[in-house]
Backbone as a chain_set.jsonl record, in Angstrom:
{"seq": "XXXXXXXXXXXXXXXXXXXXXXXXXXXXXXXXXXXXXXXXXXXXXXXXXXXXXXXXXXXXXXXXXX", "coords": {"N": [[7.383, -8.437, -8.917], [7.568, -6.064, -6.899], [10.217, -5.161, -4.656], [11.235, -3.522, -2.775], [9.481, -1.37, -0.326], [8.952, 1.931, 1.125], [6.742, 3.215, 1.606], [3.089, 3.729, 3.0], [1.582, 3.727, 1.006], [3.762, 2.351, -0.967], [3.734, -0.433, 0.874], [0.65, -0.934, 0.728], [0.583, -1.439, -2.462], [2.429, -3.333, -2.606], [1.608, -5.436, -1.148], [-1.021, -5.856, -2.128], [-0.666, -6.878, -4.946], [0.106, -9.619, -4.312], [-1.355, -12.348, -4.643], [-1.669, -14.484, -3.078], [-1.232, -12.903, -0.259], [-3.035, -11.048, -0.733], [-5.053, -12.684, -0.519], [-4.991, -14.134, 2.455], [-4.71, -11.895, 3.451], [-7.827, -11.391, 3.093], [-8.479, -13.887, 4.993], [-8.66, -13.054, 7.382], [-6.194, -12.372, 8.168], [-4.093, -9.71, 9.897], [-1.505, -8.339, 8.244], [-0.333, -5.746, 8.513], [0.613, -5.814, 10.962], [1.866, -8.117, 11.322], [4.2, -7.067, 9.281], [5.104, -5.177, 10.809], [6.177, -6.446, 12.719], [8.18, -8.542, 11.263], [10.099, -6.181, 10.671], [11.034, -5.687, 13.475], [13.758, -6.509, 15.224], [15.576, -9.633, 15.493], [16.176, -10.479, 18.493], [14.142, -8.5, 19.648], [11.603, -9.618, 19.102], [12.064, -11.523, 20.311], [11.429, -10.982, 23.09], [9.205, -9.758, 23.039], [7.522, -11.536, 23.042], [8.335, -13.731, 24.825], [7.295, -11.48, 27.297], [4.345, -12.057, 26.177], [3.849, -14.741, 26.681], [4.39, -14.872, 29.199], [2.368, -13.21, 30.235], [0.104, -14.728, 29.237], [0.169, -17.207, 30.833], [0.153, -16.317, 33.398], [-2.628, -15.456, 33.452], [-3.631, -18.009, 32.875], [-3.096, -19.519, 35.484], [-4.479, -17.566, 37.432], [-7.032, -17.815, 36.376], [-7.678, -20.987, 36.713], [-8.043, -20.302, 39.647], [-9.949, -19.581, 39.917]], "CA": [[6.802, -7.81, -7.742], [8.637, -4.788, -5.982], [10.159, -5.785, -2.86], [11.521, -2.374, -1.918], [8.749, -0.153, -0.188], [8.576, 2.48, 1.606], [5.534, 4.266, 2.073], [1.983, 2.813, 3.497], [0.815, 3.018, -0.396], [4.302, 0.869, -1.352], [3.075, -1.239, 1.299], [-0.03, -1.678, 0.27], [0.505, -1.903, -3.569], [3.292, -4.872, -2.312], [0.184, -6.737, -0.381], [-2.36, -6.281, -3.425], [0.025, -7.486, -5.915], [0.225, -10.663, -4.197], [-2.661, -13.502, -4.864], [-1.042, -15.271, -1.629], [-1.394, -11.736, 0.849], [-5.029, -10.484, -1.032], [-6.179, -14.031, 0.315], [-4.225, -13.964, 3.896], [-5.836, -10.53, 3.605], [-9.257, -11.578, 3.233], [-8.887, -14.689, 5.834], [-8.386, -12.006, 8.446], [-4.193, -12.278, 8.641], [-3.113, -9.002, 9.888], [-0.459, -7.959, 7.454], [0.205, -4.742, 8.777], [1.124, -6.242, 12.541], [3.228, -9.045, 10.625], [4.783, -6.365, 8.845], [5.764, -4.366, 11.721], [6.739, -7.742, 13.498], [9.331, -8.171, 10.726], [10.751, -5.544, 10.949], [12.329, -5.62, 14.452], [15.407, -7.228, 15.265], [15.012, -10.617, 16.322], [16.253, -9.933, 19.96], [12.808, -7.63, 20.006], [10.642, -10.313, 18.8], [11.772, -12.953, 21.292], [11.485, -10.276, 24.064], [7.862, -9.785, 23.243], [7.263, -13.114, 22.568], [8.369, -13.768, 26.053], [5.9, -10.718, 27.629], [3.019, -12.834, 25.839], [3.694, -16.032, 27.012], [4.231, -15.251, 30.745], [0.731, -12.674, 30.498], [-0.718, -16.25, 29.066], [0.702, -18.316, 31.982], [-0.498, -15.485, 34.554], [-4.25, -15.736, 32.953], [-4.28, -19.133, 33.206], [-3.609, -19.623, 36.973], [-6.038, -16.818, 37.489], [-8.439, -18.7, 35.499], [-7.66, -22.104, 37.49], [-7.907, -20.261, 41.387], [-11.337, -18.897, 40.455]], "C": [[7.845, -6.868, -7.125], [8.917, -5.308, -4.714], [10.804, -4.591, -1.845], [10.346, -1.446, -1.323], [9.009, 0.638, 1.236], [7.769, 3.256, 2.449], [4.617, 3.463, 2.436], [1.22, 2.805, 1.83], [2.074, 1.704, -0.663], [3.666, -0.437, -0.654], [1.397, -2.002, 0.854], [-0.287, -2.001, -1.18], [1.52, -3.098, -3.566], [2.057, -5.91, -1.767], [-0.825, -6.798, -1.835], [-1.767, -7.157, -5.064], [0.279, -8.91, -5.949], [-0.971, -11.483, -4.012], [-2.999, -13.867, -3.219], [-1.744, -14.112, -0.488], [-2.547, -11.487, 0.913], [-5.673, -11.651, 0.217], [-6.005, -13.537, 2.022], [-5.212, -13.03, 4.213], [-7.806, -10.601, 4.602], [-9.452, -12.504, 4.51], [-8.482, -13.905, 6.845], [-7.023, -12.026, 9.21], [-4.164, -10.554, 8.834], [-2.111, -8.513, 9.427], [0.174, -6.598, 7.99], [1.082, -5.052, 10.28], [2.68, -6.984, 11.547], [4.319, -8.048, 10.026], [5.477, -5.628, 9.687], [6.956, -5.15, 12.358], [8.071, -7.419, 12.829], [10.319, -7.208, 10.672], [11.62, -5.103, 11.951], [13.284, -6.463, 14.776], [14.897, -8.664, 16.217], [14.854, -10.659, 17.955], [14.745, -9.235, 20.662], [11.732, -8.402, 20.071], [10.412, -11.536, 19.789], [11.096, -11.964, 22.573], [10.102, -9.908, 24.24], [7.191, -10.376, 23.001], [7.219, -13.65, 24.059], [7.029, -13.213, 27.086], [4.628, -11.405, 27.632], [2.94, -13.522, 26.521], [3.776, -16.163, 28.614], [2.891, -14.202, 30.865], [0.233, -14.118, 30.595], [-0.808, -16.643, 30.146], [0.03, -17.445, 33.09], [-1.76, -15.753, 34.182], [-4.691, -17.041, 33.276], [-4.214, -19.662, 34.439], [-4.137, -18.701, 37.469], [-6.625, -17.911, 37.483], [-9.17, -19.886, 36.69], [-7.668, -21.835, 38.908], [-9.488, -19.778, 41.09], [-12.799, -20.192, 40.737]], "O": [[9.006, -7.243, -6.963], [8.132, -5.775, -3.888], [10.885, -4.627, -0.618], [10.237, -0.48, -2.079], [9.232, 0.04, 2.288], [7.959, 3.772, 3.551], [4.955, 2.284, 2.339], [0.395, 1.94, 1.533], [1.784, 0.508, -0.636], [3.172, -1.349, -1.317], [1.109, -3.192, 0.724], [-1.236, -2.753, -1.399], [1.459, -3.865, -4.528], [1.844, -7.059, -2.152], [-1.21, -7.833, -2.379], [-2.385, -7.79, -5.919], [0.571, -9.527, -6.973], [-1.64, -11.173, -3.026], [-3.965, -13.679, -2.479], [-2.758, -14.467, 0.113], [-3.244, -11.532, 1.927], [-6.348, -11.557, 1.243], [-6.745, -12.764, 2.63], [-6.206, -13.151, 4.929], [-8.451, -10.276, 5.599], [-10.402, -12.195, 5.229], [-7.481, -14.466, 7.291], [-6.785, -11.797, 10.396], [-4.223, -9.991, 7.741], [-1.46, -8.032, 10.355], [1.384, -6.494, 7.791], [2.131, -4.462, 10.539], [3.819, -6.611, 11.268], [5.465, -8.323, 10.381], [6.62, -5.361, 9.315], [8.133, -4.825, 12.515], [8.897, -6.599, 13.227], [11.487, -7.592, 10.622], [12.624, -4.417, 11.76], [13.255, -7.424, 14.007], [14.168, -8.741, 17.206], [13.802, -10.815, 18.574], [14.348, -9.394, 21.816], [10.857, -8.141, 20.897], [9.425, -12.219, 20.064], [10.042, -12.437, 22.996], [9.68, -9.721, 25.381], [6.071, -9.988, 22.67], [6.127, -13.996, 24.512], [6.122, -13.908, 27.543], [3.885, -11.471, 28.611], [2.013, -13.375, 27.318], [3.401, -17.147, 29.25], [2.246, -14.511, 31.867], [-0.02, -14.68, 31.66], [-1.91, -16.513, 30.679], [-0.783, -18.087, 33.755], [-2.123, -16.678, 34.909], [-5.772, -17.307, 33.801], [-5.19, -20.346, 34.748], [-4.505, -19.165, 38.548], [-6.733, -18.783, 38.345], [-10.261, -19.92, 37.259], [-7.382, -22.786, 39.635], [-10.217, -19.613, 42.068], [-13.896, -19.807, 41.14]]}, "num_chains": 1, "name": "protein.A"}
Protein backbone atom coordinates (compact mmCIF):
# COMPACT_ATOMS: atom_id res chain seq x y z
CA UNK A 1 0.00 0.00 0.00
CA UNK A 2 1.56 3.57 -0.64
CA UNK A 3 1.72 5.52 2.40
CA UNK A 4 3.18 8.65 0.84
CA UNK A 5 0.37 10.90 -0.79
CA UNK A 6 -0.01 13.90 -1.80
CA UNK A 7 -2.70 14.87 -3.91
CA UNK A 8 -6.71 14.39 -3.22
CA UNK A 9 -6.40 11.42 -5.98
CA UNK A 10 -3.18 9.92 -3.73
CA UNK A 11 -5.57 10.33 -1.06
CA UNK A 12 -8.15 8.75 -2.38
CA UNK A 13 -6.35 5.83 -4.21
CA UNK A 14 -4.68 5.34 -0.32
CA UNK A 15 -8.51 5.04 1.12
CA UNK A 16 -9.73 2.63 -1.82
CA UNK A 17 -6.85 0.40 -1.52
CA UNK A 18 -7.76 -0.32 1.91
CA UNK A 19 -10.64 -3.15 2.67
CA UNK A 20 -10.55 -1.59 6.39
CA UNK A 21 -11.18 2.47 5.02
CA UNK A 22 -13.69 1.25 1.78
CA UNK A 23 -15.78 -0.23 4.81
CA UNK A 24 -15.21 2.82 7.46
CA UNK A 25 -16.06 4.54 4.17
CA UNK A 26 -19.26 3.00 3.58
CA UNK A 27 -20.31 3.00 7.51
CA UNK A 28 -20.33 6.76 7.15
CA UNK A 29 -16.57 7.45 8.90
CA UNK A 30 -15.49 10.67 7.52
CA UNK A 31 -12.03 9.99 6.26
CA UNK A 32 -11.37 13.16 4.83
CA UNK A 33 -12.07 15.16 8.40
CA UNK A 34 -9.90 12.29 10.13
CA UNK A 35 -7.42 12.95 7.64
CA UNK A 36 -7.20 16.55 8.11
CA UNK A 37 -7.45 15.88 11.98
CA UNK A 38 -4.16 13.98 11.62
CA UNK A 39 -2.51 16.08 10.26
CA UNK A 40 -2.28 18.91 12.84
CA UNK A 41 0.03 19.02 15.56
CA UNK A 42 -1.24 17.56 18.56
CA UNK A 43 -1.25 20.92 20.54
CA UNK A 44 -4.09 21.85 17.66
CA UNK A 45 -6.09 18.85 18.25
CA UNK A 46 -6.33 19.20 22.03
CA UNK A 47 -7.14 22.94 21.50
CA UNK A 48 -10.13 22.02 19.43
CA UNK A 49 -10.97 19.27 21.34
CA UNK A 50 -11.26 21.64 24.18
CA UNK A 51 -13.62 24.36 21.95
CA UNK A 52 -15.99 21.16 21.54
CA UNK A 53 -16.27 20.10 24.83
CA UNK A 54 -16.95 23.48 26.55
CA UNK A 55 -19.70 24.35 23.28
CA UNK A 56 -21.10 20.73 24.65
CA UNK A 57 -21.13 21.82 28.34
CA UNK A 58 -22.69 25.35 27.27
CA UNK A 59 -25.64 23.35 25.27
CA UNK A 60 -26.28 21.35 27.95
CA UNK A 61 -27.05 23.96 30.68
CA UNK A 62 -29.04 25.73 28.05
CA UNK A 63 -30.86 22.62 27.51
CA UNK A 64 -31.37 22.05 31.46
CA UNK A 65 -32.66 26.10 32.20
CA UNK A 66 -35.30 25.69 29.48
Amino acid sequence: MKTEVNTTRDIEAFINESPELAEARENGVDLWALWHNLHRSYAERLRRHDIALSLRRKLQKAKKKL
